[in-house]
PDB file as gemmi writes it, atoms N, CA and C in Angstrom:
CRYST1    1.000    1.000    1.000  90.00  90.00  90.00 P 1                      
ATOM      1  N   UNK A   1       6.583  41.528   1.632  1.00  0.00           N  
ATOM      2  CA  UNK A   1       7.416  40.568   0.919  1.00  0.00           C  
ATOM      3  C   UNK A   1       7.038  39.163   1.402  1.00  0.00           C  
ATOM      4  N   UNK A   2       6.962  37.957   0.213  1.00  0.00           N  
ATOM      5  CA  UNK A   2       6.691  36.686   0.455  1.00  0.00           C  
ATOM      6  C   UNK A   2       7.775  36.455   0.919  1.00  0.00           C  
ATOM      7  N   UNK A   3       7.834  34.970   1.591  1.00  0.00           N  
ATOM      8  CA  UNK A   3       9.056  33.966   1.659  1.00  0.00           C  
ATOM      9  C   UNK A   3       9.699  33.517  -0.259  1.00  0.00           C  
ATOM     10  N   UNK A   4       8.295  33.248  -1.077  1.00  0.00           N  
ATOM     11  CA  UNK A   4       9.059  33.324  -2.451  1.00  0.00           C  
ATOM     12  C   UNK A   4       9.670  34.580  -2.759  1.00  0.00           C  
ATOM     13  N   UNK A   5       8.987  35.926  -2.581  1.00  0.00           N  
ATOM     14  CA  UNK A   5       9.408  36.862  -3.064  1.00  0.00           C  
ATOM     15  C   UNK A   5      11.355  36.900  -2.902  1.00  0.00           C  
ATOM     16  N   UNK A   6      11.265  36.860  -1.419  1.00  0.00           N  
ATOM     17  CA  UNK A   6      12.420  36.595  -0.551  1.00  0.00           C  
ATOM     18  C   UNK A   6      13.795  35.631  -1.536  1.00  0.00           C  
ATOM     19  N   UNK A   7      12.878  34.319  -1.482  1.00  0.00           N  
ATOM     20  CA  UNK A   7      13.953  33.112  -2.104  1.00  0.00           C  
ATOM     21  C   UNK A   7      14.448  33.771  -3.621  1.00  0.00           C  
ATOM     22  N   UNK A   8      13.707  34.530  -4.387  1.00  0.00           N  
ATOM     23  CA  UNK A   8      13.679  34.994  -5.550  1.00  0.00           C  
ATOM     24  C   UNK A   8      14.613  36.259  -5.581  1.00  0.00           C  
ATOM     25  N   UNK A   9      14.993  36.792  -4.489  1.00  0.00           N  
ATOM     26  CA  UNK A   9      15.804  37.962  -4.234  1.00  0.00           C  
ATOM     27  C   UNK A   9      17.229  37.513  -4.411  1.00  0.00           C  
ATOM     28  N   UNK A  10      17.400  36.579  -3.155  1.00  0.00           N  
ATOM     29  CA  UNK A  10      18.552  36.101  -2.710  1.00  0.00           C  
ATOM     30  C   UNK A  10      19.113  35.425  -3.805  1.00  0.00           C  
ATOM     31  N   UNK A  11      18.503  34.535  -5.069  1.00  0.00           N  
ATOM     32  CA  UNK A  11      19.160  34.243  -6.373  1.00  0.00           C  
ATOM     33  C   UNK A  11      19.148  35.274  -7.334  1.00  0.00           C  
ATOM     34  N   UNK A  12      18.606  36.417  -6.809  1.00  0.00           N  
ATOM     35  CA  UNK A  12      19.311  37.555  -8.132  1.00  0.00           C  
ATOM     36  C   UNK A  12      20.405  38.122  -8.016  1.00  0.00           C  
ATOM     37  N   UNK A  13      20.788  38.042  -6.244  1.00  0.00           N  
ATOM     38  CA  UNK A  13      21.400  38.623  -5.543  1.00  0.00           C  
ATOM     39  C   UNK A  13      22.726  37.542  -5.845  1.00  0.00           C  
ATOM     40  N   UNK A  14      22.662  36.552  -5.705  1.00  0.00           N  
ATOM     41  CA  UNK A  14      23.978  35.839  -6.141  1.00  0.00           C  
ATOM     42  C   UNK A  14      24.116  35.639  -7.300  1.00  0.00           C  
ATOM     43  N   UNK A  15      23.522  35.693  -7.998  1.00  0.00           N  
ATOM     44  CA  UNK A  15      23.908  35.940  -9.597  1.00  0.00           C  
ATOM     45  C   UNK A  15      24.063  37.299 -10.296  1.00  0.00           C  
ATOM     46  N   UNK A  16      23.918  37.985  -9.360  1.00  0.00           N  
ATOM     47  CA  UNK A  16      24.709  39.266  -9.994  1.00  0.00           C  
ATOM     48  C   UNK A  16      25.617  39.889  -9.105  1.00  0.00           C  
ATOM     49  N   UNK A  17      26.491  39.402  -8.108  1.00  0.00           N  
ATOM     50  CA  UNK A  17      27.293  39.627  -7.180  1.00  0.00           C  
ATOM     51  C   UNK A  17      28.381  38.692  -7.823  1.00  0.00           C  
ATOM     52  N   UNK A  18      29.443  39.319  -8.259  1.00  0.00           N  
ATOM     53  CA  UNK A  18      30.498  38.505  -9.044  1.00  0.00           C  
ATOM     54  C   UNK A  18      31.478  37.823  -7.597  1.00  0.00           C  
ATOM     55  N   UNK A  19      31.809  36.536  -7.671  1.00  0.00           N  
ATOM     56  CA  UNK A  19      32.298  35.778  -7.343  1.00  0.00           C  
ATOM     57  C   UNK A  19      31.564  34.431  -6.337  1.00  0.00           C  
ATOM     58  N   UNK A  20      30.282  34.983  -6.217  1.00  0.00           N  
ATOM     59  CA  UNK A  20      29.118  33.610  -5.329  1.00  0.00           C  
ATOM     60  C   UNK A  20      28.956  32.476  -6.436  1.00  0.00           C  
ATOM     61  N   UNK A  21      28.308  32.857  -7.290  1.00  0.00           N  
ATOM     62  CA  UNK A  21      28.486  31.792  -8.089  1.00  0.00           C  
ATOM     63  C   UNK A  21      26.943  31.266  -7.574  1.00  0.00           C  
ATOM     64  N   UNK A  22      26.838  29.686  -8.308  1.00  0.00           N  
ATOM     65  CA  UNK A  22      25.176  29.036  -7.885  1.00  0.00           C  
ATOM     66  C   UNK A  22      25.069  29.083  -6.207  1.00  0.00           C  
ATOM     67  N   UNK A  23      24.193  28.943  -5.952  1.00  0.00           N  
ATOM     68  CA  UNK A  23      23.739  28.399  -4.545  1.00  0.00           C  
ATOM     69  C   UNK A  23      23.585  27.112  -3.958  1.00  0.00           C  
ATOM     70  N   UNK A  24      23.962  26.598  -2.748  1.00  0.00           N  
ATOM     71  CA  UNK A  24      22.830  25.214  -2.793  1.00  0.00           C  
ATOM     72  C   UNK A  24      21.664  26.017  -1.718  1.00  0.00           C  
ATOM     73  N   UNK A  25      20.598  24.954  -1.997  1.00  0.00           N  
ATOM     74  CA  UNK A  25      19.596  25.045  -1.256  1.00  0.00           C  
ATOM     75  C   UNK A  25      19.686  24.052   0.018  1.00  0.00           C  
ATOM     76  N   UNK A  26      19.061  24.439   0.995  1.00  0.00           N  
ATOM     77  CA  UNK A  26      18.714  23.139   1.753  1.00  0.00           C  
ATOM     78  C   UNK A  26      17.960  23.538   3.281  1.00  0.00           C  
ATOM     79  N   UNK A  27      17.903  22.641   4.013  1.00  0.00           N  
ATOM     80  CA  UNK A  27      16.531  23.107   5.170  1.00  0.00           C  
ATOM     81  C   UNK A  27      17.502  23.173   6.163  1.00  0.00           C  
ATOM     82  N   UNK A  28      17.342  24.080   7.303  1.00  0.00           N  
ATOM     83  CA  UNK A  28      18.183  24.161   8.115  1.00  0.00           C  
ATOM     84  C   UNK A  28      17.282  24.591   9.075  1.00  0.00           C  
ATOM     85  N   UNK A  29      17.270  23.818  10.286  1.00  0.00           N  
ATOM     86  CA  UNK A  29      16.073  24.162  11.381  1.00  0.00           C  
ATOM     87  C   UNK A  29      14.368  24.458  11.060  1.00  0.00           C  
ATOM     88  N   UNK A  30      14.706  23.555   9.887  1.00  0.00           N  
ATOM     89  CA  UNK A  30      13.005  23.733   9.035  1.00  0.00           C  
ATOM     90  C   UNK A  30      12.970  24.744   8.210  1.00  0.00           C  
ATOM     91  N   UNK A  31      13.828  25.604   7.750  1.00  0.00           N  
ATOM     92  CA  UNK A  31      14.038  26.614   7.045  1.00  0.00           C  
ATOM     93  C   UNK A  31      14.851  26.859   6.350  1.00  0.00           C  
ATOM     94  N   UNK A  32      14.494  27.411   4.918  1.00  0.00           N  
ATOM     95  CA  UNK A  32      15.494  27.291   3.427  1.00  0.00           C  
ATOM     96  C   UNK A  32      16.491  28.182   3.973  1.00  0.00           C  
ATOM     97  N   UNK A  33      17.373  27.457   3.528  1.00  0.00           N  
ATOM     98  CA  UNK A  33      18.794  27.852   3.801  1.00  0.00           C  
ATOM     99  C   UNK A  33      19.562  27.965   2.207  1.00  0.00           C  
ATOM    100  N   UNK A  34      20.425  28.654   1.861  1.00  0.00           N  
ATOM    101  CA  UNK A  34      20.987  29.394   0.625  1.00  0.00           C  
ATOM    102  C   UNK A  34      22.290  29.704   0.879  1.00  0.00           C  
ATOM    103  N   UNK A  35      23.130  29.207   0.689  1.00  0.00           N  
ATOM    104  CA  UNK A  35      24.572  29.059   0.599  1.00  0.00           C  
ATOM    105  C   UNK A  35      25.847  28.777  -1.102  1.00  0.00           C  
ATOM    106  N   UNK A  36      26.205  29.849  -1.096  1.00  0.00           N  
ATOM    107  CA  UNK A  36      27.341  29.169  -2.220  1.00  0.00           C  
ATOM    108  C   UNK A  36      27.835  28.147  -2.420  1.00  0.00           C  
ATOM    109  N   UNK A  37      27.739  27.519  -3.376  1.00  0.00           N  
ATOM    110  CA  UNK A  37      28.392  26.269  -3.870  1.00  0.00           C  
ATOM    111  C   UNK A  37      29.832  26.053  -3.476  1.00  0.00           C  
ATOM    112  N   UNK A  38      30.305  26.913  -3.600  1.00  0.00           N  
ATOM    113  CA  UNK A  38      31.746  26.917  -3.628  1.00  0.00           C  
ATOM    114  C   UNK A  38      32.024  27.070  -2.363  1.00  0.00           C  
ATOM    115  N   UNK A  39      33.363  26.707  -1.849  1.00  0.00           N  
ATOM    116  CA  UNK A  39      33.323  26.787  -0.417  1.00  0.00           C  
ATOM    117  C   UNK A  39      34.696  28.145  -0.067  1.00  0.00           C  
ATOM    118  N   UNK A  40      33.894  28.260   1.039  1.00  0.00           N  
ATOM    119  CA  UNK A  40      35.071  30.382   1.809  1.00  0.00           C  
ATOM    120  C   UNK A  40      34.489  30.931   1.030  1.00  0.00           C  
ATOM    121  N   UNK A  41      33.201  30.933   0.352  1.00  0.00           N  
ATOM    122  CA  UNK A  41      33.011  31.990  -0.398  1.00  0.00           C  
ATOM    123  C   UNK A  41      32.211  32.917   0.729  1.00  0.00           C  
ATOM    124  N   UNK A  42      30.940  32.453   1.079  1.00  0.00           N  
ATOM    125  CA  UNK A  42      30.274  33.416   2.018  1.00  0.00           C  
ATOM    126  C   UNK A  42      29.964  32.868   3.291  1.00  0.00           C  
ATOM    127  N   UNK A  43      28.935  33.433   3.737  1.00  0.00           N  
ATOM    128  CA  UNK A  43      27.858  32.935   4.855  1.00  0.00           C  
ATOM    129  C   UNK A  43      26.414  32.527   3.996  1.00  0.00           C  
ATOM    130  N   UNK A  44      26.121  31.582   4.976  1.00  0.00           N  
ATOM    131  CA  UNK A  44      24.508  31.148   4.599  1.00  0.00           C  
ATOM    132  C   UNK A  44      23.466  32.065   4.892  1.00  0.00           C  
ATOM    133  N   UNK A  45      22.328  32.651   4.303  1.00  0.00           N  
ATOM    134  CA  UNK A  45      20.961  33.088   4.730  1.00  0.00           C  
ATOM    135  C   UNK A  45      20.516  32.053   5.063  1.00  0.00           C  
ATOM    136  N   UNK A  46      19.368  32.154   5.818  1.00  0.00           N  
ATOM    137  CA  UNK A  46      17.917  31.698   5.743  1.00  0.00           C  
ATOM    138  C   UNK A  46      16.623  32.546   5.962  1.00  0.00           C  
ATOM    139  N   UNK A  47      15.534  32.059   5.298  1.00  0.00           N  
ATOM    140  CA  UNK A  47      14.434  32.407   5.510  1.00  0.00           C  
ATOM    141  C   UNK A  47      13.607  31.647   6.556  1.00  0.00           C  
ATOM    142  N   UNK A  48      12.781  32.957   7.287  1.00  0.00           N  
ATOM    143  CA  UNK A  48      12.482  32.249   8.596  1.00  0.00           C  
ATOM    144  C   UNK A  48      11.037  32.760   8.972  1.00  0.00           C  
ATOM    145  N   UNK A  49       9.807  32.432   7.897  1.00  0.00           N  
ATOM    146  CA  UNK A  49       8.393  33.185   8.513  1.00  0.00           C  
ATOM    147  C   UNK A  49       7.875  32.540   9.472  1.00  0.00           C  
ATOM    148  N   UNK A  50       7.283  33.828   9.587  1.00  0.00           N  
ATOM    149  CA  UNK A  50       6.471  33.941  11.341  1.00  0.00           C  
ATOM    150  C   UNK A  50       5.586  33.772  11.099  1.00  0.00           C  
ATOM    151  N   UNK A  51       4.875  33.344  12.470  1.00  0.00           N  
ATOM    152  CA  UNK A  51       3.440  33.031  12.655  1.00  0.00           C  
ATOM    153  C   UNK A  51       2.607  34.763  12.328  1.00  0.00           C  
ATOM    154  N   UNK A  52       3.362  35.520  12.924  1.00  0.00           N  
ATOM    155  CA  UNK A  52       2.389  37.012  12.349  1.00  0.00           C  
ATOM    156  C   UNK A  52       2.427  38.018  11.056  1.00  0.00           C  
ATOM    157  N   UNK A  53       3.220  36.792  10.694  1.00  0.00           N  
ATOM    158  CA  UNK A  53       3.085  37.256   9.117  1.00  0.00           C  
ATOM    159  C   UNK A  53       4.612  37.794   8.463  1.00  0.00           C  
ATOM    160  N   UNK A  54       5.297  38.197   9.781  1.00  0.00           N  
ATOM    161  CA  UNK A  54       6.789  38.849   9.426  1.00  0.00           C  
ATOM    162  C   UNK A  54       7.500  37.727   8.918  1.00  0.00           C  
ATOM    163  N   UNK A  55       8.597  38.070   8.180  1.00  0.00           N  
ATOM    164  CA  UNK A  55       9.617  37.118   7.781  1.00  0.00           C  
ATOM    165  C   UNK A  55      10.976  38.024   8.335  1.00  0.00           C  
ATOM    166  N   UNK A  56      11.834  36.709   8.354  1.00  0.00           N  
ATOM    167  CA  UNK A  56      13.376  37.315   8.888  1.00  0.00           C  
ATOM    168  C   UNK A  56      14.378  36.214   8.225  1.00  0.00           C  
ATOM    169  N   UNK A  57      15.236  37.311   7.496  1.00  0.00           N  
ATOM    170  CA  UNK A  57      16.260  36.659   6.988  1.00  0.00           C  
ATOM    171  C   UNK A  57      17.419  36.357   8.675  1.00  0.00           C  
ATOM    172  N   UNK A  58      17.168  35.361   8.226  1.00  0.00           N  
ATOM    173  CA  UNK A  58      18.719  34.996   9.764  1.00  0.00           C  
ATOM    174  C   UNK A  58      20.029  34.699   8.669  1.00  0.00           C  
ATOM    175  N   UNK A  59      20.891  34.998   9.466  1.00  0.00           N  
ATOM    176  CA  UNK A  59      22.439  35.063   9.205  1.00  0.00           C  
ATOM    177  C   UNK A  59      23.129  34.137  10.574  1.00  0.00           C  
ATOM    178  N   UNK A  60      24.167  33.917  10.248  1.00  0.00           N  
ATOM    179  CA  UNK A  60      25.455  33.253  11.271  1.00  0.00           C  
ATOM    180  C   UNK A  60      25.392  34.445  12.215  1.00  0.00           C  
ATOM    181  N   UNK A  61      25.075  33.542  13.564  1.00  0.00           N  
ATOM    182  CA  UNK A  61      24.915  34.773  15.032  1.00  0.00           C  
ATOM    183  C   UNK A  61      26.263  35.139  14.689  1.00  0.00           C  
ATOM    184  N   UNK A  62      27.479  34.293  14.713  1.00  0.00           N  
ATOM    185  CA  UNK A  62      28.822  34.532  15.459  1.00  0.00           C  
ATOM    186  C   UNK A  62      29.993  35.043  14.459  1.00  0.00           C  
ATOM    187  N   UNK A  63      28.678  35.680  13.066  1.00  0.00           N  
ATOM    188  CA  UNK A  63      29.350  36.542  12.281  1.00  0.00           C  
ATOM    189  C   UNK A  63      28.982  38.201  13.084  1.00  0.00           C  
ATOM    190  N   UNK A  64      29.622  38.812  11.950  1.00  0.00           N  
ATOM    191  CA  UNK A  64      29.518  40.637  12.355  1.00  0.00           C  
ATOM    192  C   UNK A  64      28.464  41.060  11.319  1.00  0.00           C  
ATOM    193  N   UNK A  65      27.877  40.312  10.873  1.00  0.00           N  
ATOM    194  CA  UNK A  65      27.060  40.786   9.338  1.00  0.00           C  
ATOM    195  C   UNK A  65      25.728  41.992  10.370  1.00  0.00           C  
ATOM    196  N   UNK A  66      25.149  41.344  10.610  1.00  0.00           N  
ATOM    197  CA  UNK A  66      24.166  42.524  11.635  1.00  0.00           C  
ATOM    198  C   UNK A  66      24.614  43.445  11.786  1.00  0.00           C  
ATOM    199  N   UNK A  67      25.834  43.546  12.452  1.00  0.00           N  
ATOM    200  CA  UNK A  67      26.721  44.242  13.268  1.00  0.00           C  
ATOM    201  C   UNK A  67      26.829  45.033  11.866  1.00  0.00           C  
ATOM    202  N   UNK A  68      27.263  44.944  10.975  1.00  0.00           N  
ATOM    203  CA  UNK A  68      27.882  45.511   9.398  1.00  0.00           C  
ATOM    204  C   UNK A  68      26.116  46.038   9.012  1.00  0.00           C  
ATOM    205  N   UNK A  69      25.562  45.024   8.859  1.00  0.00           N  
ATOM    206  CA  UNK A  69      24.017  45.851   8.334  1.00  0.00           C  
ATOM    207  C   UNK A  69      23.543  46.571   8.816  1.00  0.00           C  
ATOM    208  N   UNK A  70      23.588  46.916  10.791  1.00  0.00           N  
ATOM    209  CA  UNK A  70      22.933  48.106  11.285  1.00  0.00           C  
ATOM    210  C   UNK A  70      23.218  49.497  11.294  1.00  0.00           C  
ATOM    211  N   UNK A  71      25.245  49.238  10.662  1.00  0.00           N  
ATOM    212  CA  UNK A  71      26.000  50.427  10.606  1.00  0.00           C  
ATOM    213  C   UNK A  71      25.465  50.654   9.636  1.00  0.00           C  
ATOM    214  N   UNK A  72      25.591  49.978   8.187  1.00  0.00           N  
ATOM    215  CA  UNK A  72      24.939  50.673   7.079  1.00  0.00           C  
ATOM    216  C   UNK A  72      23.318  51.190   6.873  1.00  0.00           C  
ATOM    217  N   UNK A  73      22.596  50.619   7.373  1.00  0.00           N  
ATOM    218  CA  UNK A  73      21.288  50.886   7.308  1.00  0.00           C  
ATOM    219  C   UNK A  73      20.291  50.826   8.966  1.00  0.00           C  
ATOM    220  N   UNK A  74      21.220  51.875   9.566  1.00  0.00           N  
ATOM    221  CA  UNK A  74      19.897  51.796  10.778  1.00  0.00           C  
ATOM    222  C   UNK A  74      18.546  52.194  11.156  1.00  0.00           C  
ATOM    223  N   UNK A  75      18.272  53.131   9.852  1.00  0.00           N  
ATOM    224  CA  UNK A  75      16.802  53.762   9.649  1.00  0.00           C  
ATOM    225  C   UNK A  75      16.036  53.031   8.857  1.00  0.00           C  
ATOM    226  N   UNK A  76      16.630  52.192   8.051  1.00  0.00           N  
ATOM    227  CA  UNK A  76      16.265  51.681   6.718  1.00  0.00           C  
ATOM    228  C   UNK A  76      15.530  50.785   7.144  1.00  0.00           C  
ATOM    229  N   UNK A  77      16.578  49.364   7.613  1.00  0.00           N  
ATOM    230  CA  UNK A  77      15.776  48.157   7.567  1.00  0.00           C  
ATOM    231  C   UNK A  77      16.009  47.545   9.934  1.00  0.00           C  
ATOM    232  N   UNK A  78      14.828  46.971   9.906  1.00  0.00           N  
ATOM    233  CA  UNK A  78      14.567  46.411  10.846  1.00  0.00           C  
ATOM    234  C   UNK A  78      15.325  44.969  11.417  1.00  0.00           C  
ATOM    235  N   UNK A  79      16.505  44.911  12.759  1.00  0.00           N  
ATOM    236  CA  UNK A  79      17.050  44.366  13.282  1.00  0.00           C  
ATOM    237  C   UNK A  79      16.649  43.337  14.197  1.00  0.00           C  
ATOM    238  N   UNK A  80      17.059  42.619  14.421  1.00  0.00           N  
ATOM    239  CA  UNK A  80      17.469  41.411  15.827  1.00  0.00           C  
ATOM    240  C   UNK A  80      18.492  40.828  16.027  1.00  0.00           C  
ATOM    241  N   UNK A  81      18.390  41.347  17.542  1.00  0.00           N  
ATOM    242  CA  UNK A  81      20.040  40.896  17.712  1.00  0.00           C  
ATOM    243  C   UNK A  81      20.845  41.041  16.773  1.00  0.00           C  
ATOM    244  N   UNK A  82      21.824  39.867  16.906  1.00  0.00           N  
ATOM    245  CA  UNK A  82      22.988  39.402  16.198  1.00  0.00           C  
ATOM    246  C   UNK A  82      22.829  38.694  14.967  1.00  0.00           C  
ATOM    247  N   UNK A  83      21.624  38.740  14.905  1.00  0.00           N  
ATOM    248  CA  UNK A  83      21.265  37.246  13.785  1.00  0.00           C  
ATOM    249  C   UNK A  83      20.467  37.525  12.278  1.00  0.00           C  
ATOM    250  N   UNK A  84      19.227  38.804  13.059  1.00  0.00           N  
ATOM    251  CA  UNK A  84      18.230  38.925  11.528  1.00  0.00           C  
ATOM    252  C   UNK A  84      18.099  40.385  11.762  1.00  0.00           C  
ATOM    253  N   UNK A  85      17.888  40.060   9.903  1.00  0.00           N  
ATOM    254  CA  UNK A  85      16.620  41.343   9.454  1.00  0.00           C  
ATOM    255  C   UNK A  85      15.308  40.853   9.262  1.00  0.00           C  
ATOM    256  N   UNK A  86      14.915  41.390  10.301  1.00  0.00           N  
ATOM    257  CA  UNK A  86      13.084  41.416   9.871  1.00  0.00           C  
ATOM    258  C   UNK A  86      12.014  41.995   9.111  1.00  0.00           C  
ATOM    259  N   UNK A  87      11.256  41.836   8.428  1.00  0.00           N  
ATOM    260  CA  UNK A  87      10.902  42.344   7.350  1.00  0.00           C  
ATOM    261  C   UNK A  87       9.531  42.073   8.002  1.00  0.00           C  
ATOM    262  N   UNK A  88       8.404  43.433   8.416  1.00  0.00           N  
ATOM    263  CA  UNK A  88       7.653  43.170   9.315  1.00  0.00           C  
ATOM    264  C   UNK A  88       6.075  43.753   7.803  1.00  0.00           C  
ATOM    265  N   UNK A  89       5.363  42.394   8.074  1.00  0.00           N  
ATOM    266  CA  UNK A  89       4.432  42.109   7.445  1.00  0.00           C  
ATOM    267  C   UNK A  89       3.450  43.278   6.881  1.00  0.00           C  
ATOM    268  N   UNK A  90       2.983  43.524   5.677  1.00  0.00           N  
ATOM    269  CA  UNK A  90       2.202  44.710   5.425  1.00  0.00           C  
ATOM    270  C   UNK A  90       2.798  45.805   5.032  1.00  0.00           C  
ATOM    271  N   UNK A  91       4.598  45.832   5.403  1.00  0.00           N  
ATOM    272  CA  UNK A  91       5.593  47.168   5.249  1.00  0.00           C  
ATOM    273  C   UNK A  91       6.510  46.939   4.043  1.00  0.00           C  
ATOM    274  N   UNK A  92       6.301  48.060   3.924  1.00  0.00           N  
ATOM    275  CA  UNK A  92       6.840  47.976   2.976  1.00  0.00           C  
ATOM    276  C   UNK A  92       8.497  48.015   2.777  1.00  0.00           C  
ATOM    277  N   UNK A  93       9.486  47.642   1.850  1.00  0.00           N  
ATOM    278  CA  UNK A  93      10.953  46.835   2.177  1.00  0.00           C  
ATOM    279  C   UNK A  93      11.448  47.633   1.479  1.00  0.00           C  
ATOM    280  N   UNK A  94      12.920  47.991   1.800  1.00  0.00           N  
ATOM    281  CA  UNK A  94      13.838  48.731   0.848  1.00  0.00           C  
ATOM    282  C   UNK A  94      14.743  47.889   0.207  1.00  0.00           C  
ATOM    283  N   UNK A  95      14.295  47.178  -0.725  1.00  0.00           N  
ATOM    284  CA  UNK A  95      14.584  46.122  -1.537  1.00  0.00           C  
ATOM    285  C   UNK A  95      16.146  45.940  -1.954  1.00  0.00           C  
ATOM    286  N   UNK A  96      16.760  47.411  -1.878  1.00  0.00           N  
ATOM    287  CA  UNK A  96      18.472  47.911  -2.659  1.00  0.00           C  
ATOM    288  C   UNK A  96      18.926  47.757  -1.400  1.00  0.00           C  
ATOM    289  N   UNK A  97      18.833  48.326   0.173  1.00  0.00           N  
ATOM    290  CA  UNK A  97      19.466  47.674   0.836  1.00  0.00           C  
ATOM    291  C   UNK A  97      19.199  46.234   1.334  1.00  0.00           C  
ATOM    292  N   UNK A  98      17.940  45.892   1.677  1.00  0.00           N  
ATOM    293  CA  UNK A  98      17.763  44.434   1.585  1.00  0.00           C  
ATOM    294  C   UNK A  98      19.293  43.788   0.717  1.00  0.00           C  
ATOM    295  N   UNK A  99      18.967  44.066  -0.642  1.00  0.00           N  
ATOM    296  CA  UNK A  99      19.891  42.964  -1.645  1.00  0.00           C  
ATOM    297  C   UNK A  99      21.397  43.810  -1.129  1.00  0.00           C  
ATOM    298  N   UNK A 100      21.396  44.632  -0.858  1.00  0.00           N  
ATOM    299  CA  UNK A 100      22.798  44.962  -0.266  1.00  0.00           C  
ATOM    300  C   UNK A 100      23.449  44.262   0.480  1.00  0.00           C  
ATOM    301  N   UNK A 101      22.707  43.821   1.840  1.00  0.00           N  
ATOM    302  CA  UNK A 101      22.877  42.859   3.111  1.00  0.00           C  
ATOM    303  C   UNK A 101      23.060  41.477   2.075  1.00  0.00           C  
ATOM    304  N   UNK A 102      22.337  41.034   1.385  1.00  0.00           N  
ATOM    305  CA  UNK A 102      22.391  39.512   1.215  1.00  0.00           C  
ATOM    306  C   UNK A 102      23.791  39.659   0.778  1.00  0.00           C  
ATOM    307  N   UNK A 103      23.830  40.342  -0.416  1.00  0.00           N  
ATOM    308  CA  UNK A 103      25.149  40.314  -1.114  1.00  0.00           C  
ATOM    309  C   UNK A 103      26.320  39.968  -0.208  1.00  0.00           C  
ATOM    310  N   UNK A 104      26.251  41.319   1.008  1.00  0.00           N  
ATOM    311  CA  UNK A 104      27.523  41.043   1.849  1.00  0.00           C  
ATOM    312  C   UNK A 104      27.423  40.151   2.628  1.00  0.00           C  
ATOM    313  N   UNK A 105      26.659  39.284   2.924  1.00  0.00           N  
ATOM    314  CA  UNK A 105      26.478  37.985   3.279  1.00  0.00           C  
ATOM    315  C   UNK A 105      27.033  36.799   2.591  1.00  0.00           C  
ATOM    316  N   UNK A 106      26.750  37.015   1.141  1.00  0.00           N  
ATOM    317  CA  UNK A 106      26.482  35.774   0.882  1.00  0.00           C  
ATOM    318  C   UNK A 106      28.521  35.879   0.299  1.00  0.00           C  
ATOM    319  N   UNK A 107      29.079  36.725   0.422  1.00  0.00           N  
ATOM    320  CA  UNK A 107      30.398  37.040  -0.051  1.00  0.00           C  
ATOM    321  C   UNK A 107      31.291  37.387   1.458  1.00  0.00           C  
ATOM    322  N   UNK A 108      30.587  37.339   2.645  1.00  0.00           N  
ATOM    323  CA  UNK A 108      31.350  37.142   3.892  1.00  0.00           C  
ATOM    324  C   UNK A 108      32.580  36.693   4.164  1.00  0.00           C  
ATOM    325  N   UNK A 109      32.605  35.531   3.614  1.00  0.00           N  
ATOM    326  CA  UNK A 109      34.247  34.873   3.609  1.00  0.00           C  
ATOM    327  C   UNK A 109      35.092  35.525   2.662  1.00  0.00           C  
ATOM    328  N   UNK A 110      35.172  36.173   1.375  1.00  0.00           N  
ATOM    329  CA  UNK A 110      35.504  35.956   0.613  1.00  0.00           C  
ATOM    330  C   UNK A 110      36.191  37.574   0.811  1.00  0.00           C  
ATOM    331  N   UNK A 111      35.090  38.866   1.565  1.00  0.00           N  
ATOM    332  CA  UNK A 111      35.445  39.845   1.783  1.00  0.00           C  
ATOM    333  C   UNK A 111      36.503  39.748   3.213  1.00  0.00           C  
ATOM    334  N   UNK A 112      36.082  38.564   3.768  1.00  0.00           N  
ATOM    335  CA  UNK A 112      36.874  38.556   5.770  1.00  0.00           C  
ATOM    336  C   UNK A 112      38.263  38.271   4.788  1.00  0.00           C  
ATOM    337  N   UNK A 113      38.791  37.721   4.128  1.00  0.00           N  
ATOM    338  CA  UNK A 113      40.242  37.571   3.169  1.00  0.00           C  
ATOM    339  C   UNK A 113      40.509  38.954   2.470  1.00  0.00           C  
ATOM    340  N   UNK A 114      39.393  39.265   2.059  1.00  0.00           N  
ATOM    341  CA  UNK A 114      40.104  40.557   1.028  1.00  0.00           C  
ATOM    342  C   UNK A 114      40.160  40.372  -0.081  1.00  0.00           C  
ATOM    343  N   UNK A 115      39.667  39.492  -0.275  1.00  0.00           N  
ATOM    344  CA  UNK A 115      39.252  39.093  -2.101  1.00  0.00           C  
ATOM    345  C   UNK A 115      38.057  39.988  -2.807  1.00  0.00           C  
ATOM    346  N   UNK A 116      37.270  40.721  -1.852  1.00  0.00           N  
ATOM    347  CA  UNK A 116      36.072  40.722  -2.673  1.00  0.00           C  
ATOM    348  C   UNK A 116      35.874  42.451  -2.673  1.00  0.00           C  
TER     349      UNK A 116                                                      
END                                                                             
């Protein structure tokens, strides 16, 4: 998976996840960052490639989202720490949980209330 492939996920992923709504974009530690327009709706992604080719979506350390993605998928997709999924270069991605994680990301706030 590219970093476009990636950016191209995460807007299918909020546009077909009812209540995110548009995104903004913007750079955050040198890296695209993707957040709901609207505000309490979620948590921010970012995309974060590596020098060896891997990419890692990072999330809010001082959320539980990791914590929530490793329960659901610990065979599936590849961890760090508190923060990312890594998506390790040449391998191939399980794209349905991938967009699973963003989703519950990008709707974080909105599920920590009970709205979603």
């Amino acid at each position: 998976m590219t970093p476009a492939e990636l950016k191209a996920l995460v807007h299918q992923v909020a546009a077909c996840t009812p209540g995110v709504g548009p995104l903004e974009e913007s750079l955050k530690w040198g890296e695209q960052s993707f957040a709901p327009v609207r505000a309490n709706i979620g948590s921010s992604v970012r995309i974060q490639p590596r020098d060896n080719g891997d990419i890692a979506l990072m999330v809010i350390c001082h959320t539980n989202l990791v914590e929530e993605f490793r329960a659901l998928y610990p065979d599936t997709l590849t961890f760090e720490g508190n923060r990312a999924i890594v998506m390790e270069a040449g391998k191939p991605v399980d794209r349905e949980a991938l967009s699973h994680c963003i989703g519950l990301a990008l709707t974080y706030k909105l599920r920590k209330r009970g709205k979603a």
